[in-house]
C-alpha positions as CSV (number, residue, x, y, z in Angstrom):
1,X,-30.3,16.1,-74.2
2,X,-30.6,12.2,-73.9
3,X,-26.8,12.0,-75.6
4,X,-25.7,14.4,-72.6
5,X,-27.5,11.9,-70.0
6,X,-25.7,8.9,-71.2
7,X,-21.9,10.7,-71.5
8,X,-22.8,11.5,-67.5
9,X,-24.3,8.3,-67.2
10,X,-20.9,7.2,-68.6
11,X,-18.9,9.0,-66.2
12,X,-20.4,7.9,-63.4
13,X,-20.1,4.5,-63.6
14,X,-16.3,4.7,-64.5
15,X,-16.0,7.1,-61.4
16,X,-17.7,4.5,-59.6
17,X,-15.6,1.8,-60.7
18,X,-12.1,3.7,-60.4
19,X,-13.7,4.4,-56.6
20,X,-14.4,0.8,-55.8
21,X,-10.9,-0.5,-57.8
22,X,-9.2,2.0,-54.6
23,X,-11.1,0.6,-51.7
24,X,-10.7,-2.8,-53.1
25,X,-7.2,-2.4,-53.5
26,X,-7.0,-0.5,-50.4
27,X,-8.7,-3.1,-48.3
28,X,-5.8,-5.7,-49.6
29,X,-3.1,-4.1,-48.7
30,X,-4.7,-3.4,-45.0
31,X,-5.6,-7.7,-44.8
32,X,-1.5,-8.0,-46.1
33,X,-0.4,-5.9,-43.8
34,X,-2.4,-7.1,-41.3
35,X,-0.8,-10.9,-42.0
36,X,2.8,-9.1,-41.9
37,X,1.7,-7.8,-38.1
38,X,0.6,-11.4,-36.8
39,X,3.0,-13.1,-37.9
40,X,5.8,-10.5,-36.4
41,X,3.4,-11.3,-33.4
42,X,4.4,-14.4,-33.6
43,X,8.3,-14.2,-33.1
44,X,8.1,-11.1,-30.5
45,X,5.5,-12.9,-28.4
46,X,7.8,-15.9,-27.1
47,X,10.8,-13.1,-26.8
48,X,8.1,-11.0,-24.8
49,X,7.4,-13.4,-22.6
50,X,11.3,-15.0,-21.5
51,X,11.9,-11.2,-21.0
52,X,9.4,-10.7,-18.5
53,X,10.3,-14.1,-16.7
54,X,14.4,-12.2,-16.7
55,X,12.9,-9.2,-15.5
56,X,10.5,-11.1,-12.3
57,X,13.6,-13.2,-11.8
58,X,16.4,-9.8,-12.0
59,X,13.6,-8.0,-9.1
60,X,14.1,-11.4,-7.0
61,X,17.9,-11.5,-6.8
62,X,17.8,-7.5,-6.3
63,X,15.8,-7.7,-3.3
64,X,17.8,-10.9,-2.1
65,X,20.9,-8.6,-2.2
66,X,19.3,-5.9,-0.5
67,X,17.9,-7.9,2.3
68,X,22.1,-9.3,2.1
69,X,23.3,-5.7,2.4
70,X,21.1,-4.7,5.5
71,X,22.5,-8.0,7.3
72,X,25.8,-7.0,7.0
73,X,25.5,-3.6,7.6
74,X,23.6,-4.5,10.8
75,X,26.6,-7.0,11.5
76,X,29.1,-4.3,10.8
77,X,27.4,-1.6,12.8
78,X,27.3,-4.2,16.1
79,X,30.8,-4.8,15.1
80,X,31.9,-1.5,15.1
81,X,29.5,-0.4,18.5
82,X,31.2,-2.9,20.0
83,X,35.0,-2.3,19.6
84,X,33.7,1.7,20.4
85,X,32.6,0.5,23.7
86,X,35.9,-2.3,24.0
87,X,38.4,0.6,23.9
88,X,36.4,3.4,26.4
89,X,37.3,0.5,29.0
């Protein structure tokens, strides 16, 4: 009965150490991975942020050409009121 207690005995420890030898090695490859993802960070960041500056500056010249258009559709509509009443004279 004692031999029987130290063969489990036995076991358990090497379960336990198999079972801590997994999260250790598990907790490693999250810190590595983790060190991969920052410094990705690092080169998308910069890319991030001229992107968003394009895209504010894209919205600007967009709404510049829209406030273009309605001028000279406004000019084109007088134009055109204008020769209709011209030739009714």
């Amino acid at each position: 009965m004692l031999v029987t207690f130290f063969i489990s005995r036995a076991k358990d420890h090497r379960h336990e150490g198999e079972w801590r030898g997994k999260v250790q090695s598990d907790l490693t490859y999250i810190r590595e991975s983790q060190s991969r993802i920052d410094e990705n960070l690092k080169i998308i960041q910069p890319i991030s942020d001229r992107l968003t500056k394009t895209e504010a500056g894209t919205k600007a010249a967009h709404r510049r050409l829209d406030e273009i258009t309605a001028r000279i559709t406004a000019i084109e509509n007088k134009a055109m009121t204008a020769t209709a009443s011209d030739t009714r004279i």
